[in-house]
Rosetta silent file (secondary structure, phi, psi, omega in degrees, C-alpha in Angstrom):
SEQUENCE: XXXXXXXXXXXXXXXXXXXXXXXXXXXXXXXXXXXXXXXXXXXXXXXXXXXXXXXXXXXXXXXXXXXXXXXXXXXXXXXXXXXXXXXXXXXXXXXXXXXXXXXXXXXXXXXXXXXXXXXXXXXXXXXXXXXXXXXXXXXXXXXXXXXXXXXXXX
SCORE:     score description
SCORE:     0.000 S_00000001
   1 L     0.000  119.189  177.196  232.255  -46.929  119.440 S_00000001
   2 L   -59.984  144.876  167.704  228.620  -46.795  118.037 S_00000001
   3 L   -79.526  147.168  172.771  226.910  -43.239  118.262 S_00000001
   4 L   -44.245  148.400  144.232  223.927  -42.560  120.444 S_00000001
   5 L  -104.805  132.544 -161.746  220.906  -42.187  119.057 S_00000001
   6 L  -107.069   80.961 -177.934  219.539  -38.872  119.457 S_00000001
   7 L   -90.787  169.642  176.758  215.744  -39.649  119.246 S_00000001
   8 L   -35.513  130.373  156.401  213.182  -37.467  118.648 S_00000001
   9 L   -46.920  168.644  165.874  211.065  -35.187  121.584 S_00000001
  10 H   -86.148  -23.721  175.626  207.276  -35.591  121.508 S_00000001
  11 H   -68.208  -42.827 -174.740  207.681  -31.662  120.207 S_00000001
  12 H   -39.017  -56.608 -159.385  210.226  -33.136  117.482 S_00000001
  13 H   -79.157  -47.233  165.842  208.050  -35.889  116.291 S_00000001
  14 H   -32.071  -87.127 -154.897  205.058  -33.604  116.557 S_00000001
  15 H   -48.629  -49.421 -175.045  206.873  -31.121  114.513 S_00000001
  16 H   -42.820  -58.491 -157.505  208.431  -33.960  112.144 S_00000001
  17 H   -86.759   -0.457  176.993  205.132  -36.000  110.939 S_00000001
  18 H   -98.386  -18.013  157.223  203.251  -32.400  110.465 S_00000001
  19 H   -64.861  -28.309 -163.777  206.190  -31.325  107.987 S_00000001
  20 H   -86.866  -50.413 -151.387  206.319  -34.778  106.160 S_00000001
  21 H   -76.213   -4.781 -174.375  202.140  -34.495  106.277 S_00000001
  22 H  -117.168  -25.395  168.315  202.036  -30.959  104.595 S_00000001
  23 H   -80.049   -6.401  168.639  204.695  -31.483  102.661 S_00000001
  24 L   -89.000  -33.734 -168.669  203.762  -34.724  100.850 S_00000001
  25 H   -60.678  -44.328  168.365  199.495  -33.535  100.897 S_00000001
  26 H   -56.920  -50.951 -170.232  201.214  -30.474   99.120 S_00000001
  27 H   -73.449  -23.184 -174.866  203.051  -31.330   96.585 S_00000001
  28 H   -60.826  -64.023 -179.983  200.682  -34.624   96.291 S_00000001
  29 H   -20.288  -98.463 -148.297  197.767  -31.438   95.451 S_00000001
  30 H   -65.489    9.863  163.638  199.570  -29.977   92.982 S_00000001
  31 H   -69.218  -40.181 -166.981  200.998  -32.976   91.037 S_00000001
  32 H   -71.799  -43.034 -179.522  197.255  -33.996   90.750 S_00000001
  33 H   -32.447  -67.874 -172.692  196.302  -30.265   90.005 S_00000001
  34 H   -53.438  -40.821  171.724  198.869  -30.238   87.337 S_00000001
  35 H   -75.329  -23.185  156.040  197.776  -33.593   86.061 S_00000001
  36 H  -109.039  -15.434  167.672  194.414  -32.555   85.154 S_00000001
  37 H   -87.442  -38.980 -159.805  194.386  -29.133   84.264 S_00000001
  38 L  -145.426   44.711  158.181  197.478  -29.303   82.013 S_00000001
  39 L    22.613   38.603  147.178  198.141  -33.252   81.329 S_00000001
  40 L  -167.100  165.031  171.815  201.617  -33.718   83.275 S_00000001
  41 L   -99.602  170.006 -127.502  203.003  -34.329   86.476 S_00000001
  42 L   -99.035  -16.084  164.366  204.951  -31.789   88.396 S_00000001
  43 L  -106.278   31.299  166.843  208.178  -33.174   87.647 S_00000001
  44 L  -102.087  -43.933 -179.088  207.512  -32.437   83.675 S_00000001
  45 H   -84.115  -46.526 -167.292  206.635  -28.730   84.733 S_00000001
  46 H   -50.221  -52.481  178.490  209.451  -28.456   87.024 S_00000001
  47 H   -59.724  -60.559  171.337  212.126  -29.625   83.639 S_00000001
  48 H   -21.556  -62.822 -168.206  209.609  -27.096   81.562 S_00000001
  49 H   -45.750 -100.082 -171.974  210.429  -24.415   84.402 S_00000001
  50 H    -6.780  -54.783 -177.857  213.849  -24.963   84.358 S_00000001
  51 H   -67.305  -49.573  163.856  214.366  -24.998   80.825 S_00000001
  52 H   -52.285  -58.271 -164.881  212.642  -21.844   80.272 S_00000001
  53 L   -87.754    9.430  149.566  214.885  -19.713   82.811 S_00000001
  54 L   -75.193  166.097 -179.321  217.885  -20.868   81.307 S_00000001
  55 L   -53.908   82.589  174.277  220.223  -19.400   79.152 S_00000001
  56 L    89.679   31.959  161.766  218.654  -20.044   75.027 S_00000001
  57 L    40.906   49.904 -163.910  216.346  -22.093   76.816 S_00000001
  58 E  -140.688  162.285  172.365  218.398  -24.872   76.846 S_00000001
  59 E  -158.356  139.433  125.918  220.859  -27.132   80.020 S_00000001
  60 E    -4.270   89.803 -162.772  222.829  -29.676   80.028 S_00000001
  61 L   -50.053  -19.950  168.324  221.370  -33.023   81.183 S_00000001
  62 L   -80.913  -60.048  147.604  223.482  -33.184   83.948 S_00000001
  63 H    -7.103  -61.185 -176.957  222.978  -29.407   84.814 S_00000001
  64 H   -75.421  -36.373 -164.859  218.902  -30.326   84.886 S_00000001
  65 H   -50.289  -68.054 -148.481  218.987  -33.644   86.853 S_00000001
  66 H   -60.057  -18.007  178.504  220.687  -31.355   89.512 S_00000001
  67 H   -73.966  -36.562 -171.715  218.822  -28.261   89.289 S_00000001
  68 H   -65.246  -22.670  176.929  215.725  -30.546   89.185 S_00000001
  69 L    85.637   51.693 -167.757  216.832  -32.761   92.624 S_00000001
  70 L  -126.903  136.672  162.684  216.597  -35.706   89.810 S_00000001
  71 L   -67.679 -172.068 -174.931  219.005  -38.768   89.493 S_00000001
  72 H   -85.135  -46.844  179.212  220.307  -38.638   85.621 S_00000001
  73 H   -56.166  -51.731  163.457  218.409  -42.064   84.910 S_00000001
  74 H   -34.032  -77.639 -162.952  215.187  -40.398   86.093 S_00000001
  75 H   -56.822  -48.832  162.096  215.586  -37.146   84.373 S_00000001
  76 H    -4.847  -65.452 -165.586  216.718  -39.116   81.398 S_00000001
  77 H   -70.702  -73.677 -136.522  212.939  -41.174   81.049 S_00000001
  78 H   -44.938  -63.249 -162.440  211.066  -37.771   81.808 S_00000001
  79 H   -49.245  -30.498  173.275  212.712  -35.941   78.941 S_00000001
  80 H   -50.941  -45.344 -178.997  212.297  -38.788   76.826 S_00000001
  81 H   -53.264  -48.611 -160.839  208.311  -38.752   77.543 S_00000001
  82 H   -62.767  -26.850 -178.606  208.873  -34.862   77.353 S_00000001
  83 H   -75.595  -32.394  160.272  210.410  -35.690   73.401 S_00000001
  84 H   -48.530  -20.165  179.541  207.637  -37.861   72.625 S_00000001
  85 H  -112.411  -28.169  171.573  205.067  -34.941   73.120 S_00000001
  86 L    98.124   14.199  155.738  207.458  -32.254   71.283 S_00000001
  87 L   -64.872  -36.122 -170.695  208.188  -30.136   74.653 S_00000001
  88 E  -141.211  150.804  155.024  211.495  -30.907   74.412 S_00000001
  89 E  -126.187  170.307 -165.066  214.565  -32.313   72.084 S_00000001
  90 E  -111.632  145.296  169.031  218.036  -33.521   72.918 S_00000001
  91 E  -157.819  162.722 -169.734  220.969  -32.490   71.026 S_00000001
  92 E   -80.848  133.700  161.820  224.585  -33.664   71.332 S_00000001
  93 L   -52.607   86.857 -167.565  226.529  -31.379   73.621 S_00000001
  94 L   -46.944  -20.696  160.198  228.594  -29.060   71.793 S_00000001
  95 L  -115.455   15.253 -174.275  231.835  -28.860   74.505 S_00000001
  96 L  -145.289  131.070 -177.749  231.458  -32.668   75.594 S_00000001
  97 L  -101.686  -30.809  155.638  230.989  -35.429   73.067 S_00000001
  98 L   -87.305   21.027  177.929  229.488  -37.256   75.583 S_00000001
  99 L  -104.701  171.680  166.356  227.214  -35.121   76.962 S_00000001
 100 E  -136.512  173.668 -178.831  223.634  -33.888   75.531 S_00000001
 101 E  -137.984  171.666  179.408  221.654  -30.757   76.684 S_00000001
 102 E   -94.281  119.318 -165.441  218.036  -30.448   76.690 S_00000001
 103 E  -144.079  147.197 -169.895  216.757  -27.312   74.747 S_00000001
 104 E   -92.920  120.138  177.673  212.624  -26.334   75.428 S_00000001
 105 L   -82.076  166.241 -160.226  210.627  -26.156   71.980 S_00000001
 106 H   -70.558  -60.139 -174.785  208.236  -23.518   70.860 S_00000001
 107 H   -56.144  -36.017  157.709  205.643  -26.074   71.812 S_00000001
 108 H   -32.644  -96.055  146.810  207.107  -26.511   74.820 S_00000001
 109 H   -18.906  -26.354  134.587  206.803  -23.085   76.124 S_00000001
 110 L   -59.848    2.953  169.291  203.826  -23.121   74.661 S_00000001
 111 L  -108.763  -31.233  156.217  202.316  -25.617   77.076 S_00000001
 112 H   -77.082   -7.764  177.824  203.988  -24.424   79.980 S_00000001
 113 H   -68.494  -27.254 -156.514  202.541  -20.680   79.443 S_00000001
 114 H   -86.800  -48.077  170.714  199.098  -22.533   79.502 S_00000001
 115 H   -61.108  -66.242  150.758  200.008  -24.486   82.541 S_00000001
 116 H    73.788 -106.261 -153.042  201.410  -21.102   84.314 S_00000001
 117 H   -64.892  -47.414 -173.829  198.667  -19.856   85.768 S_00000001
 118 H   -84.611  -10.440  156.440  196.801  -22.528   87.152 S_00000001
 119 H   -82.223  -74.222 -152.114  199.950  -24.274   89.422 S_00000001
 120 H   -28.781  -74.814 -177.564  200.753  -20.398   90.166 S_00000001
 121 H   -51.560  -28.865  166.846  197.404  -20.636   91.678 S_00000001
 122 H   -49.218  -58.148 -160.851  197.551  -24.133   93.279 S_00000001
 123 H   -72.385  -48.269  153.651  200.601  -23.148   94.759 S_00000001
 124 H   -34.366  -60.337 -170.374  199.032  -19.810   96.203 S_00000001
 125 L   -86.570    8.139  176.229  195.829  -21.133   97.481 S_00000001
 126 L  -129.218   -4.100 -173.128  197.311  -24.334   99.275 S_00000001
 127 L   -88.058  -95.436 -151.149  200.532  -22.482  100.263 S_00000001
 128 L   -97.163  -14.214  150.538  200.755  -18.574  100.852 S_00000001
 129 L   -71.017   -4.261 -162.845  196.573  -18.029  101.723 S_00000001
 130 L  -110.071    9.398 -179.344  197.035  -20.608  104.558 S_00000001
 131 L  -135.423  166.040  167.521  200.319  -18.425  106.429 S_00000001
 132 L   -57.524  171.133  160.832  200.838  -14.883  107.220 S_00000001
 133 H   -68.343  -40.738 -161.748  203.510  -12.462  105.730 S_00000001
 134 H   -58.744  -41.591 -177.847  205.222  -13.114  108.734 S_00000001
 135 H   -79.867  -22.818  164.997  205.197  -16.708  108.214 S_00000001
 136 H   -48.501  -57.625  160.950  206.026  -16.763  104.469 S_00000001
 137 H   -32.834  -33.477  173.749  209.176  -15.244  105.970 S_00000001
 138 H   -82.355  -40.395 -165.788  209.829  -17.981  108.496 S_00000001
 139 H   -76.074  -65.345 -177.668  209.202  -20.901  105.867 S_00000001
 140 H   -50.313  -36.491 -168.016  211.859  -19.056  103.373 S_00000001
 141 H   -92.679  -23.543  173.066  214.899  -18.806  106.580 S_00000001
 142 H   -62.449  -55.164 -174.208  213.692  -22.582  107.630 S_00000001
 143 H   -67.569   -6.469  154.694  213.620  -23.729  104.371 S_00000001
 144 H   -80.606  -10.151 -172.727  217.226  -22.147  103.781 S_00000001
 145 H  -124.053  -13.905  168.370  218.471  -23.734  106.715 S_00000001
 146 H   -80.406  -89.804 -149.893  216.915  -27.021  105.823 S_00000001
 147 L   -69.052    8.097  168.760  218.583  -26.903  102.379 S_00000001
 148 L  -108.833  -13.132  158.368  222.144  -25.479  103.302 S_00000001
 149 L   -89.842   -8.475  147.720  222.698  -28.136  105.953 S_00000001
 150 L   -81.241  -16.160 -179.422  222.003  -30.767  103.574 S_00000001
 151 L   -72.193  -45.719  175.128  224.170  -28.857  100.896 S_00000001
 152 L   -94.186   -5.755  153.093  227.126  -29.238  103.513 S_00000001
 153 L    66.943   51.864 -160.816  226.311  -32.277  104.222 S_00000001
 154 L   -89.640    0.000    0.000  226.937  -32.039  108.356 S_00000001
């Protein structure tokens, strides 16, 4: 028996295209932010990020795709781009012979300290000036409740 479709309210759809519209206008901002004050796009800082708060500043290629929300084939070309600039190198995975991990280079970290500040700010001034305290509060328990019912995959 096919299932119903359970469409959308006019509040749903309201609510729907003004989450897709602030959440693409955002993140579209700061990729371009990121692309002209510090020459990369935002899924180059995000593997920087990452890579930094790990353990010896290093992951697992598998380990990054998933912290990054990246297929492997993605994450793959980025790092490559990222080895070509000397942010990052590849090394053969020392408990998997077929694995490799990603480890962040002194230049590396030295390009994301310089980027830093100015997404830090992007993200402030297009974010967390435009809501309350109250509402920074609401967006962290929505956005936890967005991403653990896709995590369980209901």
């Amino acid at each position: 028996m096919p299932l119903m479709t359970r469409w959308l309210d006019d509040e749903e759809q309201a609510t729907w295209r003004a989450f897709l519209g602030a959440t693409r206008a955002l993140m579209d901002t700061l990729d371009r932010e990121l692309q002209h004050e510090a020459g990369m796009p935002h899924a180059y800082y995000e593997i920087l990020v990452r890579l930094s708060e790990a353990p010896e500043h290093q992951m697992r290629m598998s380990e990054l795709a998933d912290a990054c929300g990246s297929s492997r084939s993605r994450l793959s070309h980025a790092v490559a781009r990222l080895e070509e600039s000397g942010w990052v190198r590849r090394q053969d995975c020392p408990t998997d012979r077929r694995g490799q991990v990603a480890v962040l280079t002194d230049e590396g970290y030295r390009r994301l300290e310089e980027a830093a500040p100015g997404h830090v700010e992007g993200v402030r001034r297009h974010l967390f000036d435009a809501l309350s305290p109250a509402q920074v509060g609401e967006l962290r328990r929505i956005s936890d409740a967005i991403l653990r019912e896709i995590k369980e995959g209901r």
